[in-house]
VODREN-94391 format. One record per residue (C-alpha): residue in three letters; chain; y, x, z. Coordinates in steps of 0.5 Angstrom, whole numbers. Last residue first. Layout:
REM VODREN-94391
[torgu 'ALA','A',[Y,X,Z]]
...
This chain:
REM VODREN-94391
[torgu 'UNK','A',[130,222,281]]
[torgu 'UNK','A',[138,225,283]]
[torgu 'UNK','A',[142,220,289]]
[torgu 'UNK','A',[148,217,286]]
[torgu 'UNK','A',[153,219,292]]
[torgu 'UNK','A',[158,222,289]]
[torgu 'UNK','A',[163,224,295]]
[torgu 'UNK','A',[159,230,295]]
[torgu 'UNK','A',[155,231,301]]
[torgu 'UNK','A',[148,231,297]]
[torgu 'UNK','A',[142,227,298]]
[torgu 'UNK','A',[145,221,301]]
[torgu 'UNK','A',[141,215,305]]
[torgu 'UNK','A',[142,209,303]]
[torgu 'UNK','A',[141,203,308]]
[torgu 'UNK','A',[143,196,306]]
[torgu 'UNK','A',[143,190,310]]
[torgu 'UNK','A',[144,184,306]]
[torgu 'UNK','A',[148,177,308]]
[torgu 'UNK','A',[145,171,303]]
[torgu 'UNK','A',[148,165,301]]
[torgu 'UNK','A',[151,167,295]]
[torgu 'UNK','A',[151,175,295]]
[torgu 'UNK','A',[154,178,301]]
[torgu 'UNK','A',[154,185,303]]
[torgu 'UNK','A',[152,189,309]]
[torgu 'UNK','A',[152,197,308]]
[torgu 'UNK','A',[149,202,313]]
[torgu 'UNK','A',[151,208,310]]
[torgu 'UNK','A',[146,215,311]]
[torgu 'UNK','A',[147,222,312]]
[torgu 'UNK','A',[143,228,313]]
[torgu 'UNK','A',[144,231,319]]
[torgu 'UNK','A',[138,236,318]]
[torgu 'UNK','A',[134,233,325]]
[torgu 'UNK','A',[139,229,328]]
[torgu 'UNK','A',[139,224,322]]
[torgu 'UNK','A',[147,222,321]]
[torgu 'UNK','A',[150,215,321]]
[torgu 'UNK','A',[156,212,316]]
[torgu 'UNK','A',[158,205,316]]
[torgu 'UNK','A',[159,200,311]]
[torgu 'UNK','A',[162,193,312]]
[torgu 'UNK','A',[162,186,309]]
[torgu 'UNK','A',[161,188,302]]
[torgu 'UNK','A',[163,182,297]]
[torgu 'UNK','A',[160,178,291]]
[torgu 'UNK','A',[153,183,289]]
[torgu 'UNK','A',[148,181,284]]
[torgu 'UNK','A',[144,187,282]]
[torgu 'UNK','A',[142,191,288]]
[torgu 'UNK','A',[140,185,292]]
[torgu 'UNK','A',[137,183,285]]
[torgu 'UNK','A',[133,189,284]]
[torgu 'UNK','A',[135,195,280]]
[torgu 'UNK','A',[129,200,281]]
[torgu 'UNK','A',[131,208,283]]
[torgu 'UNK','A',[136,206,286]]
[torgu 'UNK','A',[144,207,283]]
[torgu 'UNK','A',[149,209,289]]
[torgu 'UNK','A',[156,209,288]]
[torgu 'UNK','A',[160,211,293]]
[torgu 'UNK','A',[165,205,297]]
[torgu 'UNK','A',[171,208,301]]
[torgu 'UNK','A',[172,204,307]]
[torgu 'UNK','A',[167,208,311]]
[torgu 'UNK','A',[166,207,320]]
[torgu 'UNK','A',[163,210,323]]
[torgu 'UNK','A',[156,211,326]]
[torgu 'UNK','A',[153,213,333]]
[torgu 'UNK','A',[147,208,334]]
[torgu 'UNK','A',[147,204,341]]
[torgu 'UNK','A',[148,197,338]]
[torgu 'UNK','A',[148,198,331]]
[torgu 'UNK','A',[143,192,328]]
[torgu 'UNK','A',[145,187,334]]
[torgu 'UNK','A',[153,190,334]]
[torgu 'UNK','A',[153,187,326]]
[torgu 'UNK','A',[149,180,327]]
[torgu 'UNK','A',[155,179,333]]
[torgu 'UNK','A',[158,173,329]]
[torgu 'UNK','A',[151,170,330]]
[torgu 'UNK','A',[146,169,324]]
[torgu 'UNK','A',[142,163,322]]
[torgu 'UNK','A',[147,161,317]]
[torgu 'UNK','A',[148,167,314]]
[torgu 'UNK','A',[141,168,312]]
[torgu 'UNK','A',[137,174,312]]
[torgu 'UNK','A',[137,179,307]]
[torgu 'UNK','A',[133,186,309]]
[torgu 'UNK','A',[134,193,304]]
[torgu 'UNK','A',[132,200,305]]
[torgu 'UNK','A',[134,207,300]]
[torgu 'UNK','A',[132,213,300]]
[torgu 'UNK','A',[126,213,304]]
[torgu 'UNK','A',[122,221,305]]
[torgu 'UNK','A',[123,222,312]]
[torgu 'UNK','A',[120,215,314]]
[torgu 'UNK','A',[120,216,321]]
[torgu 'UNK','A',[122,220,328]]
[torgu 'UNK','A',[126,224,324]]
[torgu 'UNK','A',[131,221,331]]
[torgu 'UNK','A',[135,217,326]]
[torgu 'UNK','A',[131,215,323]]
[torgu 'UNK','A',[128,213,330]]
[torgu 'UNK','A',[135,209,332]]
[torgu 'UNK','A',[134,205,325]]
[torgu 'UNK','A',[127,202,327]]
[torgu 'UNK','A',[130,200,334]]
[torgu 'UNK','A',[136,196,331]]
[torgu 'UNK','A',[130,193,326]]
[torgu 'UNK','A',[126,191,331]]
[torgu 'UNK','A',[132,187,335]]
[torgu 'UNK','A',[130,181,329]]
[torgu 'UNK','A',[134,178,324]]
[torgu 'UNK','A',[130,173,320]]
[torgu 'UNK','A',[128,174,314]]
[torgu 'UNK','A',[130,172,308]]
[torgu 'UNK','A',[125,173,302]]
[torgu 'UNK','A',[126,180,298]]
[torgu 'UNK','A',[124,187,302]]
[torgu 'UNK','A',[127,192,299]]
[torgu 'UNK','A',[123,199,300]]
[torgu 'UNK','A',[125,205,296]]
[torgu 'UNK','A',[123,212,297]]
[torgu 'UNK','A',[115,211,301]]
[torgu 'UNK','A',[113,213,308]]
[torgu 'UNK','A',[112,206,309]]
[torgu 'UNK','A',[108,206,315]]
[torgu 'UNK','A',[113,205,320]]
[torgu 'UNK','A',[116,199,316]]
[torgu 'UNK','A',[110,195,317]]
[torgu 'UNK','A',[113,193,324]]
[torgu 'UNK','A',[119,191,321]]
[torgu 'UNK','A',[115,187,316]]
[torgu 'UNK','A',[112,182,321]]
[torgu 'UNK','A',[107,180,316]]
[torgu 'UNK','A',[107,171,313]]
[torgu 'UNK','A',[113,172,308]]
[torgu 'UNK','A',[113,178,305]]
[torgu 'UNK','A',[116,179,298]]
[torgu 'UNK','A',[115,186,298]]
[torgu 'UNK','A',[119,191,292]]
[torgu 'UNK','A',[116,198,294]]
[torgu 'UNK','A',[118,203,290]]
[torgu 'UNK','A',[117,211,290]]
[torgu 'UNK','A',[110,209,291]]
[torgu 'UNK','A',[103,213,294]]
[torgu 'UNK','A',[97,208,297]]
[torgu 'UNK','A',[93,207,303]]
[torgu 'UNK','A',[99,202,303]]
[torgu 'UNK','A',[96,197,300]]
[torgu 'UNK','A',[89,195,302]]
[torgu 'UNK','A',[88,197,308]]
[torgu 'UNK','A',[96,196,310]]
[torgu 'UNK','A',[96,191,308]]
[torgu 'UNK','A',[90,187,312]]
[torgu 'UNK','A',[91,190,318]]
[torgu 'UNK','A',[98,186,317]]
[torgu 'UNK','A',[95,180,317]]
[torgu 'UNK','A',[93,175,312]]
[torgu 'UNK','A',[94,178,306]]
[torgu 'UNK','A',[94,174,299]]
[torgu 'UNK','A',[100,171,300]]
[torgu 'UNK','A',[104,178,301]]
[torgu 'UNK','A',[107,177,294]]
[torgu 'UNK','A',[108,185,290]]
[torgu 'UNK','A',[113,189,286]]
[torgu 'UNK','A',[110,196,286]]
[torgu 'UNK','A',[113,202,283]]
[torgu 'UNK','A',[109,209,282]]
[torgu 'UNK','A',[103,206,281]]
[torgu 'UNK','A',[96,207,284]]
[torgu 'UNK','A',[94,202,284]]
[torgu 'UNK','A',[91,199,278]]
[torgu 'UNK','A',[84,197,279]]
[torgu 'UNK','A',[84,197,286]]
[torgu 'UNK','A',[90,191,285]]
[torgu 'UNK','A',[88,188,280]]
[torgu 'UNK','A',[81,187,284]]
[torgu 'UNK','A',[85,185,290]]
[torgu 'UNK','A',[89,178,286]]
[torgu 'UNK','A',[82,177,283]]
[torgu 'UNK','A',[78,176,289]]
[torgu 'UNK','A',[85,172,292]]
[torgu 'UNK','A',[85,167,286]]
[torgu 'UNK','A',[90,162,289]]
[torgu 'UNK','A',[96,163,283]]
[torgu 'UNK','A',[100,168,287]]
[torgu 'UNK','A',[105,170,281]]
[torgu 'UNK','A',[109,177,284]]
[torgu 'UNK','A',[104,182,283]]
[torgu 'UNK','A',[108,185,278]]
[torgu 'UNK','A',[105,193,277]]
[torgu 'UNK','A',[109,199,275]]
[torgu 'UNK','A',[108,206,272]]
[torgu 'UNK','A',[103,205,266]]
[torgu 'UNK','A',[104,210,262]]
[torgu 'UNK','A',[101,209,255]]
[torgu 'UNK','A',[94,213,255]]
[torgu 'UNK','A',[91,208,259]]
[torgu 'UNK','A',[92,201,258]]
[torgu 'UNK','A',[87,198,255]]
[torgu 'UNK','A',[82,202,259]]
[torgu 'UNK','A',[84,199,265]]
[torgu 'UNK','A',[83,192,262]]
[torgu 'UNK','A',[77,194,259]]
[torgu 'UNK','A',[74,195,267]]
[torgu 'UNK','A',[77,190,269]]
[torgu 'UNK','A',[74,185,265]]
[torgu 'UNK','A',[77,178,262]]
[torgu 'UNK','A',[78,171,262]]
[torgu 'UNK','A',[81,173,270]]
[torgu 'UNK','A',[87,174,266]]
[torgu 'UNK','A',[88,167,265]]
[torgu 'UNK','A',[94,166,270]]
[torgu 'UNK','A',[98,172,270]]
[torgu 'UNK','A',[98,180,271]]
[torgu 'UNK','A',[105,183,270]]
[torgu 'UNK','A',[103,190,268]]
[torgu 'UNK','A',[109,195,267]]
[torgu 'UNK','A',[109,200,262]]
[torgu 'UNK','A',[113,206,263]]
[torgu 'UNK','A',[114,212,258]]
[torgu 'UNK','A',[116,208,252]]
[torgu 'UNK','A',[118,213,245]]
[torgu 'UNK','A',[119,206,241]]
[torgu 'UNK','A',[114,209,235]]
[torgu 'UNK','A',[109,213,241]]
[torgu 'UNK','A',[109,207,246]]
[torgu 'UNK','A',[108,202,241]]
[torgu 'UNK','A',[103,206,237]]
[torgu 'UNK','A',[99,206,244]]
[torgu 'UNK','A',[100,199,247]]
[torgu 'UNK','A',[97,198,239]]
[torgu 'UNK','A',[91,203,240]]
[torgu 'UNK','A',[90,200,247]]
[torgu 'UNK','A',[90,193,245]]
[torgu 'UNK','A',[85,194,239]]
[torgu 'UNK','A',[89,194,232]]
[torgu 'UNK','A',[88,188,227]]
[torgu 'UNK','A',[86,190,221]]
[torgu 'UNK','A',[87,185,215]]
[torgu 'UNK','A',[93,184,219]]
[torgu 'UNK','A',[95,176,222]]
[torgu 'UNK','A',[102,174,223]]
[torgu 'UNK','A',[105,169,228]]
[torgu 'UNK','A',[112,168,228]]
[torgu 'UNK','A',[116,164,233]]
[torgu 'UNK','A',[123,162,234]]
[torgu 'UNK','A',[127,162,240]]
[torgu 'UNK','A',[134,159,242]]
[torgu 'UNK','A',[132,153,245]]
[torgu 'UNK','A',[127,157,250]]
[torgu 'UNK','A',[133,162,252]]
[torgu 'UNK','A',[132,169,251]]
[torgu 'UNK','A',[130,169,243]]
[torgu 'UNK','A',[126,173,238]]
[torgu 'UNK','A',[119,171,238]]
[torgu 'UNK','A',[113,175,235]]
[torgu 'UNK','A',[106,172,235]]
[torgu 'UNK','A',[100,177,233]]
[torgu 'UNK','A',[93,175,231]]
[torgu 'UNK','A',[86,175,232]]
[torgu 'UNK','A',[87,181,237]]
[torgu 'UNK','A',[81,185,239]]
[torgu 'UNK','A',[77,183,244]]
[torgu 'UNK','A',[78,184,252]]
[torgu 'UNK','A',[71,185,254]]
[torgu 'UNK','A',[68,178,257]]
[torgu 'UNK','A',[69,175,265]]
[torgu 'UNK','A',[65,169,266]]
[torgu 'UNK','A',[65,161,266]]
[torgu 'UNK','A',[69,163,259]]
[torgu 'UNK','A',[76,158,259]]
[torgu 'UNK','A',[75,153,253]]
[torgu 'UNK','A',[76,155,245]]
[torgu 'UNK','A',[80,151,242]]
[torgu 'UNK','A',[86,156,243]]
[torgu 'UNK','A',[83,161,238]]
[torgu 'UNK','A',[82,166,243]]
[torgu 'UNK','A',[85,174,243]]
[torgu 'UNK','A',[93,173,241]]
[torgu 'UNK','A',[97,178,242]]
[torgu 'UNK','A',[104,176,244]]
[torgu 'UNK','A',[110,180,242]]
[torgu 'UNK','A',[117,180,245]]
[torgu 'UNK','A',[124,180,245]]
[torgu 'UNK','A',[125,181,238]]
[torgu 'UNK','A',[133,182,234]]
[torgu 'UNK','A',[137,184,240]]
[torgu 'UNK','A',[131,188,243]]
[torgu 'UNK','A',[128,186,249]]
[torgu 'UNK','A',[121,189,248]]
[torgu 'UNK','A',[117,184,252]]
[torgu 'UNK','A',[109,185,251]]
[torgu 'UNK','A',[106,179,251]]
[torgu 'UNK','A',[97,179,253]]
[torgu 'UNK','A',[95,173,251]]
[torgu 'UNK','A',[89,169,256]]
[torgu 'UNK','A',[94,172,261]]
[torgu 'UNK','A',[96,179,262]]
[torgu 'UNK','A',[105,179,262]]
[torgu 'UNK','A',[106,186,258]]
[torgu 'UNK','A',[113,189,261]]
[torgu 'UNK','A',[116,195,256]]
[torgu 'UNK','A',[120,200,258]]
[torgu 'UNK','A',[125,205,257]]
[torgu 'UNK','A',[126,203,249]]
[torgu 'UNK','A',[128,210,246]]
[torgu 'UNK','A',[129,209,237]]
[torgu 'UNK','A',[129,217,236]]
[torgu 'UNK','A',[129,215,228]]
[torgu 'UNK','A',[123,220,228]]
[torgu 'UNK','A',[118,214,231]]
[torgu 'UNK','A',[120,210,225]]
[torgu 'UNK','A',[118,215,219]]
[torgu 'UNK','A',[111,218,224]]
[torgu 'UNK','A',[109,211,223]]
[torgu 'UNK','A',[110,211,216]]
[torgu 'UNK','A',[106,217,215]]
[torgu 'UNK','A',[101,214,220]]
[torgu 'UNK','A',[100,209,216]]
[torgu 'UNK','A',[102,201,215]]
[torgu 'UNK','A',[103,200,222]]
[torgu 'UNK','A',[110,203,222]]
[torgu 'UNK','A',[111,198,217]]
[torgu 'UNK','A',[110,192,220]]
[torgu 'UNK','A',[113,195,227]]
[torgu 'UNK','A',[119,197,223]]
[torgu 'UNK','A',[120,190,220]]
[torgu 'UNK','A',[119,187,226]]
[torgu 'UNK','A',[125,191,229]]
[torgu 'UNK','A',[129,189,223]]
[torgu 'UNK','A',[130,195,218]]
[torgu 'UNK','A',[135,199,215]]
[torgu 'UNK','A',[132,205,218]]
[torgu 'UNK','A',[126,205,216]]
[torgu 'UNK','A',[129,204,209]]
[torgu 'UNK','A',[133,211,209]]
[torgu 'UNK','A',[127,214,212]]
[torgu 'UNK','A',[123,213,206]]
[torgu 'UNK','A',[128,215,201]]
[torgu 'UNK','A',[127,222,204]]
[torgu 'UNK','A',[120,221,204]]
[torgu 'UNK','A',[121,219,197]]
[torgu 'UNK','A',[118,212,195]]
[torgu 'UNK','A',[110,211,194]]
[torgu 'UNK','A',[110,208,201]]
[torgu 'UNK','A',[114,202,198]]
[torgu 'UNK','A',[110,200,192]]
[torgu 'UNK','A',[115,196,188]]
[torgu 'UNK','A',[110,191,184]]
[torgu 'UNK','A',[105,192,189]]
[torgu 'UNK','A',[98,193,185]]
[torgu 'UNK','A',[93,188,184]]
């Protein structure tokens, strides 16, 4: 029977005009309708910067808009055990769409279309309406239901340029297998439990080419792989314990002995393991001088040491002696936590945004 109000019968003008009165959901039902209708919500120039997509027995693509957070794609009814061995990524049975932060503010909607869209045409019309270039991909438990292969293939053409590796869950074989089959990708957030030794690392991730490397080191002597991260941004997460290696690191920048490209360095360690001398420590032998006005600076990937700040301690300016680039030295407070920051100005403007 045909629809009493067939709303893609409308004008293209009024067309428009409803597009854009619609909830987020409601855009993305109507977007699916056609591709006229997809080209209507794409033209309302709504840009989303990024979506992250958490691969598990579903794949969650979270938006945050106010209005929608994220939609899951469900491939297994729930009844159905774990499979013994890797299968194709199927077609979605169903979407689920839940709005809401917070776990008590949340609601859930599940909806099933008479056609449903295969992962990478729905990650595809995703990017297109919403005008996302950058894809993150946070592999979880339950991803290994699924081959790598069609999991690459999912997500090409959307623009994946970050991967999470932040949840070890024991499965080392498939912790490496995302890595070769995702990697290269310009940002990587990574937990070093997989990799035993600094050997190890180095084999199996910096052979590859970042701007962002977001390393939860635990076990490596990180300040040894230091020298061998030609990359942009590095921020090493966990508390670390403060070592005369990274007095040393600073005197070979400065020499242009190392790390030209880097931007900015960040290392935290705790302020009850640190003497009232942990400044001389990292300094001792470096010009430098002392700043009182704080630039601002943006990394190129806000993470929390670069989010969440309650007081800078000191700043300091040092140079590079082979061009005389000029790099701050910055030690804040956040909690419990002392941060050493090292920025590095690409401009002598008081500016001190670095330009991507």
């Amino acid at each position: 029977m045909e629809s009493p109000f067939p709303l893609l019968k409308l004008p293209a003008v009024v067309l428009r005009l409803v597009a854009a009165c619609l909830g987020t959901k409601e855009k993305i039902y109507f977007s699916l309708c056609s591709k006229n209708s997809a080209d209507h919500i794409r033209r309302l120039n709504i840009k989303v910067e990024r979506f992250l997509c958490a691969i598990g027995s579903e794949i969650s693509v979270s938006l945050g808009f106010d209005d929608l957070q994220s939609i899951s794609l469900i491939f297994l009814p729930v009844d159905q055990p774990v499979n013994l061995y890797p299968i194709p990524v199927p077609l979605p049975l169903a979407f689920r769409f839940s709005t809401g932060v917070r776990q008590s503010e949340e609601t859930k909607e599940t909806h099933s279309f008479q056609n449903m869209p295969s992962l990478k045409d729905f990650l595809g019309h995703l990017s297109t309406i919403f005008h996302c270039k950058n894809v993150a991909i946070l592999p979880l438990h339950g991803s290994e239901q699924y081959t790598l292969d069609t999991l690459k293939e999912s997500f090409e053409g959307c623009g994946v340029t970050e991967l999470v590796m932040t949840t070890y869950y024991g499965n080392k074989p498939h912790f490496i297998n995302i890595l070769k089959t995702f990697l290269p990708v310009r940002i990587l957030s990574l937990d070093n439990n997989p990799f035993e030794s600094n050997w190890q690392f180095r084999k199996s991730v910096l052979k590859y080419e970042f701007d962002v490397l977001q390393l939860w080191a635990k076990t490596l002597d990180v300040y040894e792989l230091l020298f061998d991260m030609d990359i942009k941004q590095i921020d090493i997460l966990p508390t670390q314990v403060l070592s005369h290696k990274l007095n040393f690191f600073i005197r070979m920048w400065v020499e242009g002995e190392t790390n030209v490209n880097l931007e900015s360095l960040v290392f935290q360690f705790r302020e009850i393991d640190l003497s009232d001398y942990y400044q001389e420590t990292i300094l001792n032998g470096i010009d430098n001088q002392v700043v009182t006005e704080e630039e601002e600076y943006k990394p190129i990937c806000i993470s929390i040491p670069w989010g969440l700040v309650d007081s800078v301690i000191e700043m300091y300016d040092i140079r590079r002696k082979t061009d005389g680039r000029r790099a701050t030295i910055k030690f804040d407070r956040f909690s419990k936590a002392i941060r050493f920051k090292l920025i590095v100005w690409k401009s002598e403007n008081k500016i001190g945004s670095v330009q991507h």
